[in-house]
N, C-alpha and C positions, 0 to 999 in steps of 0.2 A: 504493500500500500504506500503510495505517495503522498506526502505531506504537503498542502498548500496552503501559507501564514501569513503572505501578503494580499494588500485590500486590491489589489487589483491585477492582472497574470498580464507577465509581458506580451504582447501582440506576436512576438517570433514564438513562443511558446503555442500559442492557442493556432496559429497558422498551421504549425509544424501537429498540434492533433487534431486539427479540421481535415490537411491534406492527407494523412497518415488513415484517414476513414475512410474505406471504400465501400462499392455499397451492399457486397455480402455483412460487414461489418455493422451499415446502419442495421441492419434487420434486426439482428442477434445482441449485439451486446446496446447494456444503456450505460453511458458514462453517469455514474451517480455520487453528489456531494454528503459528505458526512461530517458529524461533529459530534461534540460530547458538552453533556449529554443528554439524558432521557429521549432516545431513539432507539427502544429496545428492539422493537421489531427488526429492526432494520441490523440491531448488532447480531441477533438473532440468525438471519439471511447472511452474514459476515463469518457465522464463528460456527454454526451448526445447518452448513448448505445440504448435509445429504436432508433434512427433515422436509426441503422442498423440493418434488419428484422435478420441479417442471426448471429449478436453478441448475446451471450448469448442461444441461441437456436441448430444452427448447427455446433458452436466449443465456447468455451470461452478464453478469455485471463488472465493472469495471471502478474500481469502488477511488475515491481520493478524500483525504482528509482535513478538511479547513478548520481555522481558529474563527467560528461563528458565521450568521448566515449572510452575515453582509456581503461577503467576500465573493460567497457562493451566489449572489445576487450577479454581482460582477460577471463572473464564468458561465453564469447562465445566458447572460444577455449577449456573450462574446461569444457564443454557441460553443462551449468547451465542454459542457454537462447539458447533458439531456433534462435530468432529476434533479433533484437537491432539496435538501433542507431549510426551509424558509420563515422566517418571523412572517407576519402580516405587513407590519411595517417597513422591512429591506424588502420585501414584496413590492410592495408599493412604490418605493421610489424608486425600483427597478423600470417599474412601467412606465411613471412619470419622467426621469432622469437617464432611462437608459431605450426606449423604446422594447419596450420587454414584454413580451406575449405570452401568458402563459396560462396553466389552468390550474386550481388546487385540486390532488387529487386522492390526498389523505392529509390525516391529521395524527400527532404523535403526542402530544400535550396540554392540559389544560391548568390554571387553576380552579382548583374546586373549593369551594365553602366549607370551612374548618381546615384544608389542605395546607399542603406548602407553601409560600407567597414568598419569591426572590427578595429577598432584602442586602437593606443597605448597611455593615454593621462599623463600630467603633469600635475602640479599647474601654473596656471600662474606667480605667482612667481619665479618657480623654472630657476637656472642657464641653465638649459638642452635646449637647441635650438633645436640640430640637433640630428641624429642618431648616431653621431660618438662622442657624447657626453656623452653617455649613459655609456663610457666606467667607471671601476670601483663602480658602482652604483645598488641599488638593484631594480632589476625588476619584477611585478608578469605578470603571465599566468595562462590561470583558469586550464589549465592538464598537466604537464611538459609529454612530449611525446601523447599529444592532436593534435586536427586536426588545430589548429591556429600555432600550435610550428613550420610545414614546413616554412609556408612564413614568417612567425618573424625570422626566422633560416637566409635564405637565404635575407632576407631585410640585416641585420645585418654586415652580411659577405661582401654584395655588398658596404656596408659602413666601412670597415676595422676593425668589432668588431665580435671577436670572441666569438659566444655566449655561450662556453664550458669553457672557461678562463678569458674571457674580465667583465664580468657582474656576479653578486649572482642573480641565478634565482629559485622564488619560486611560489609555486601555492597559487593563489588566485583567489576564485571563484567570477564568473559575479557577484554574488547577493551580493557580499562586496568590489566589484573593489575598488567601490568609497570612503566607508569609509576605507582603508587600504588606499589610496592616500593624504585623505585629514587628517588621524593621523600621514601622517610622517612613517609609518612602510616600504610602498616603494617609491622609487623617481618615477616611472613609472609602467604601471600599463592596462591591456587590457579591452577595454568596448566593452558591448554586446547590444543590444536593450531586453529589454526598462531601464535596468541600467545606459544606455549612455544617455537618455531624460530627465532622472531623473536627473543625473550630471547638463547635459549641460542646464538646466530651473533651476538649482540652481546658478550656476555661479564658476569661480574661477577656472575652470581648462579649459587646452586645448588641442588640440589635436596633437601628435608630428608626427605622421606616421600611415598610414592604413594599410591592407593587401593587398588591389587593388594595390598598387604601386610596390606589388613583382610580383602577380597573378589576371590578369583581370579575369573576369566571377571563379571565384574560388566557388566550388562547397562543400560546407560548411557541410552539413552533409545528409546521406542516409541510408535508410535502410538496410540492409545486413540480410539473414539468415544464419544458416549453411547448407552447403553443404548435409550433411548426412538426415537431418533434413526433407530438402525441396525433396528429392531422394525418402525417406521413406515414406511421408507424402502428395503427392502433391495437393491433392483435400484438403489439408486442407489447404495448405500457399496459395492455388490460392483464396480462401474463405478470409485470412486474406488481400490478395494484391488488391483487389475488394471491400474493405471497405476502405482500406489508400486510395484507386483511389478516391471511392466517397467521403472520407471526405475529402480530398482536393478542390473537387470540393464544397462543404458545405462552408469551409473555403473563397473560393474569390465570391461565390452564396451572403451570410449574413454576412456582415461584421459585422453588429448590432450584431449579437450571436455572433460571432466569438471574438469579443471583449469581451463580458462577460464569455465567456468559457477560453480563454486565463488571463482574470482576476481571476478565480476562481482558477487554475492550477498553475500561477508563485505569485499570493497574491496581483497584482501589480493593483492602481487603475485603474480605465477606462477612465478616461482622461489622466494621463500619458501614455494608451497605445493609446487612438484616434492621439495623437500626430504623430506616426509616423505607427502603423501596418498598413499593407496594404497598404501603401502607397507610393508616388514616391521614400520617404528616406528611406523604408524596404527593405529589402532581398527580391530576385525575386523567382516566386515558380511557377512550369511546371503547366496549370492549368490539366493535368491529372498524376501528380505526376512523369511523365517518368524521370531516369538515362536520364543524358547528359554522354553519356559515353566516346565520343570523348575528352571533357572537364576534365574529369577526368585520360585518356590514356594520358594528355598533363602534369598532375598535377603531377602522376606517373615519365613522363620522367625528369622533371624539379628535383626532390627529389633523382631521381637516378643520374642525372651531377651534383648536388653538396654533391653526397657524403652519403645521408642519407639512400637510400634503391639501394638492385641490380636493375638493369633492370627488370621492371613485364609488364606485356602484360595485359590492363585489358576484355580480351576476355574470358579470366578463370572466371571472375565474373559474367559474362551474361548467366544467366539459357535462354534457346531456346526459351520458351513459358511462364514462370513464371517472367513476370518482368513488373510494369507499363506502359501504365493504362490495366487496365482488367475492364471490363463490369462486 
């Protein structure tokens, strides 16, 4: 698996695998974006291929590994990935900002009521109480223009801090929140599970603000193809969207595997993940993978009243017949 970390892929890179694809190649394989985490189904399809008859045999994947969905917003719209993993929001400014066609055509996470909610956390030491504290102080986010940045955006502002002026905002990935927090490099700082179990079972930091308190049921990241892709190709993404269904359903079936597959994929031991995966304090997950699209048309209007995208309709992303679950 290859590893891709910057926000945007050189032009010689994406020529060199546009030209490199012929068209026994479109048929059969999908170039697909990935990240960590909470993508189980998908680590699923990654780490235990023989459980899917039709992987490896009637198309394969091609799998590449990005630091968050922005990037993969990028390679989508450079036509370097077919699929990829998408926030709502690097969704959106892909279509706006990059001419980017595309359809959602599962969904991988949600937050649920009483569940997990991304937060923002501190030292317990630190002077920072409140949100309006924050002002002048350095913050990290794991993708500046990531699917977390809407509701941090708008928390922020509804607390008088401008998050363009007010704060030094830098990216810092889930899998070093904690140690950039706890070296003093930021005063504040976003945890993700299982980063945040690991923190919070060590001690000494807390929590200052979640995401839930900008956007209830906030639909955290989805699948997306392109447009062109899935038009050209459709017995092939409906082959791909029919394995993200059933490993989903694999995923809340065996929590026991699903814990060592999900260990294998983000490194993370199996008792820091028993702590919380699948469980009442995790992310909520459709058990046949379906868009909440409603959820998302809400997530859209919110981002376009303050300012961050025009008004989009998400009915443009709903392919008719190709979109979770599929048999």
């Amino acid at each position: 698996m290859r590893t891709v970390s910057r926000w945007i892929l050189a032009l010689s890179a994406v020529a060199a695998v546009i030209v490199g694809s012929g068209p026994l190649r479109a048929q059969q394989t999908i170039r697909v974006g990935w990240t960590i985490p909470a993508e189980e189904s998908k680590y699923w399809m990654m780490r235990r291929p023989a459980e899917f008859p039709n992987l490896g045999k009637a198309y394969n994947i091609e799998w590449t590994q990005f630091q968050g969905t922005a990037p993969m917003t990028q390679a989508l719209a450079a036509g370097a990935l077919d699929c990829a993993t998408q926030a709502p929001l690097s969704l959106a400014n892909g279509v706006v900002g990059g001419n980017l066609k595309a359809y959602i055509v599962a969904q991988h996470v949600f937050e649920k009521p009483g569940g997990f909610s991304v937060y923002w956390a501190v030292m317990d030491n630190s002077p920072i109480k409140t949100i309006a504290d924050l002002k002048g102080k350095t913050v990290g986010i794991s993708v500046i223009g990531g699917g977390t940045q809407g509701p941090f955006n708008l928390l922020l502002k509804q607390n008088g801090v401008d998050p363009a002026k007010d704060i030094k905002l830098v990216e810092v990935g889930f899998a070093v929140s904690e140690d950039a927090l706890r070296q003093g490099r930021v005063d504040a700082v976003n945890m993700n599970q299982p980063f945040a179990a690991r923190a919070e079972a060590k001690g000494g930091t807390r929590k200052l603000f979640s995401l839930s308190q900008a956007m209830p049921n906030i639909v955290h990241i989805l699948e997306a193809c392109r447009a062109d892709f899935v038009d050209k190709n459709p017995e092939l993404v409906k082959a791909y969207v029919r394995d993200i269904t059933s490993g989903m359903k694999k995923v809340l079936a065996n929590r026991e595997e699903t814990l060592k597959v999900v260990s294998e994929v983000l490194k993370a031991p199996v008792p820091v993940l028993e702590t919380y995966l699948l469980k009442d304090n995790d992310f909520g997950r459709d058990p046949g993978a379906a868009p909440n699209f409603p959820a998302i048309q809400k997530m859209l209007d919110i981002y376009a009243e303050t300012g961050m995208l025009p008004k989009l309709d998400v009915s443009q992303f709903k392919h008719p017949t190709i979109v979770a679950p599929l048999q």
